[in-house]
C-alpha positions in Angstrom: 0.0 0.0 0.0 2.0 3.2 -1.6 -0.5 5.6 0.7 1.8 5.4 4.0 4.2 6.1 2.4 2.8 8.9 0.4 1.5 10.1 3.9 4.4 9.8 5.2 6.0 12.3 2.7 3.0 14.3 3.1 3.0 14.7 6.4 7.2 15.5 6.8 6.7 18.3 4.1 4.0 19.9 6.2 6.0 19.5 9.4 9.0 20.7 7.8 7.3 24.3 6.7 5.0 24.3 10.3 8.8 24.5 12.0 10.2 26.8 9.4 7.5 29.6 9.9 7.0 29.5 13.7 4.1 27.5 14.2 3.6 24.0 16.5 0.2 22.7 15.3 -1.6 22.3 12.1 -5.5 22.6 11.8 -5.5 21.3 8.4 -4.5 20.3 5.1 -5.9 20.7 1.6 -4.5 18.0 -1.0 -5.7 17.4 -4.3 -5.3 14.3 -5.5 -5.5 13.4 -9.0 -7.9 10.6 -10.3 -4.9 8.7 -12.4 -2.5 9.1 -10.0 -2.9 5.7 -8.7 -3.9 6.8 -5.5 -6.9 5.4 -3.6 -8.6 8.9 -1.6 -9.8 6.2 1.3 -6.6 4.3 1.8 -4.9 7.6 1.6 -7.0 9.5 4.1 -6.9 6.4 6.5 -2.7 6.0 6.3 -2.7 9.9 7.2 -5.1 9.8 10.1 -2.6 6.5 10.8 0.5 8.2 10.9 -0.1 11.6 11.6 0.0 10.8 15.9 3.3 11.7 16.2 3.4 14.8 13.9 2.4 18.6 14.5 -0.7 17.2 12.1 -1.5 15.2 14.8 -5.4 17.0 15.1 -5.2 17.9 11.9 -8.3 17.2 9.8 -7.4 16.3 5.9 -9.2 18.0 2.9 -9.0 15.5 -0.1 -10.0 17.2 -3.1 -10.4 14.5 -6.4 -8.9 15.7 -9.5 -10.7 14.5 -12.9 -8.5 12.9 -15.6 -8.5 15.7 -18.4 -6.8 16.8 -21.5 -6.3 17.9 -25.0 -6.9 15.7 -28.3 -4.0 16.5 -30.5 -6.0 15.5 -33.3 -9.9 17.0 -33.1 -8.1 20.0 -30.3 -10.9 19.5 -28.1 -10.2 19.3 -24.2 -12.1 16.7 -22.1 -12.5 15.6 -18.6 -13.4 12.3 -17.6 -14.0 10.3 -13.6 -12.0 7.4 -15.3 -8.6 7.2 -14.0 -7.3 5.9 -17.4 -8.0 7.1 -21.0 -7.1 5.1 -24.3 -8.7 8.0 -27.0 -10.2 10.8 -27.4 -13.5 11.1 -26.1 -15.0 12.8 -29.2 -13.0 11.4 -32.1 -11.9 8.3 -30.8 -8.0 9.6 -31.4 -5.7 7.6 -29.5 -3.5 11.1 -29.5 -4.1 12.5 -26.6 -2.2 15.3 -24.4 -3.0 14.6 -20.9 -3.6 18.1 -18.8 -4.7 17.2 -15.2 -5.3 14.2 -13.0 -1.8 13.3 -11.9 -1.6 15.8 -9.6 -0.5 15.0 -5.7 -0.2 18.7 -3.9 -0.9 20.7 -0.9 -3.0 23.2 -2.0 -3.4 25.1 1.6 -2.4 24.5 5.2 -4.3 26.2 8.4 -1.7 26.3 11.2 -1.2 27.9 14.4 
């Protein structure tokens, strides 16, 4: 299960910029997490509120903000969004040339500290 250790990650990043700016707790945490990025939101949220004890996160409540798969055919132009985590063609001319845009994503959009 890659989620503890993405959590993991997660959760030294934001411990590492609480310290730097002066502050000992975090409220919470904004992540967007794309839909193809092979992460599962539920096994993700539960390795965080796992291994977020011993961390200034430690009461921290998680935000996970979903991330549709979306791009740009290269062949038709047209830009698409799709709840799929995969895409094989374009969803309007069946163009297996496709420029993927968004859904990928793993970031920390916003932390509340104190």
């Amino acid at each position: 299960m890659h989620e503890v250790s993405l959590a993991l990650s997660l959760l030294e990043i934001v411990g590492k910029k609480c310290r730097e700016e002066g502050y000992q707790r975090v409220k919470s945490v904004s992540v967007r997490v794309g839909k193809a990025s092979g992460i599962l939101p539920g096994a993700f949220s539960f390795a965080l509120d796992v291994v977020k004890r011993e961390t200034p996160a430690r009461d921290a409540r998680f935000i996970i903000d979903p991330v549709p798969l979306g791009g740009t055919c290269k062949a038709c132009g047209k830009r698409f969004e799709t709840e799929e985590p995969y895409i094989a063609q374009c969803p309007f001319c069946a163009s297996p040339s496709v420029r993927i845009t968004q859904g990928k994503e793993l970031e920390i959009v916003e932390m509340e500290v104190e």
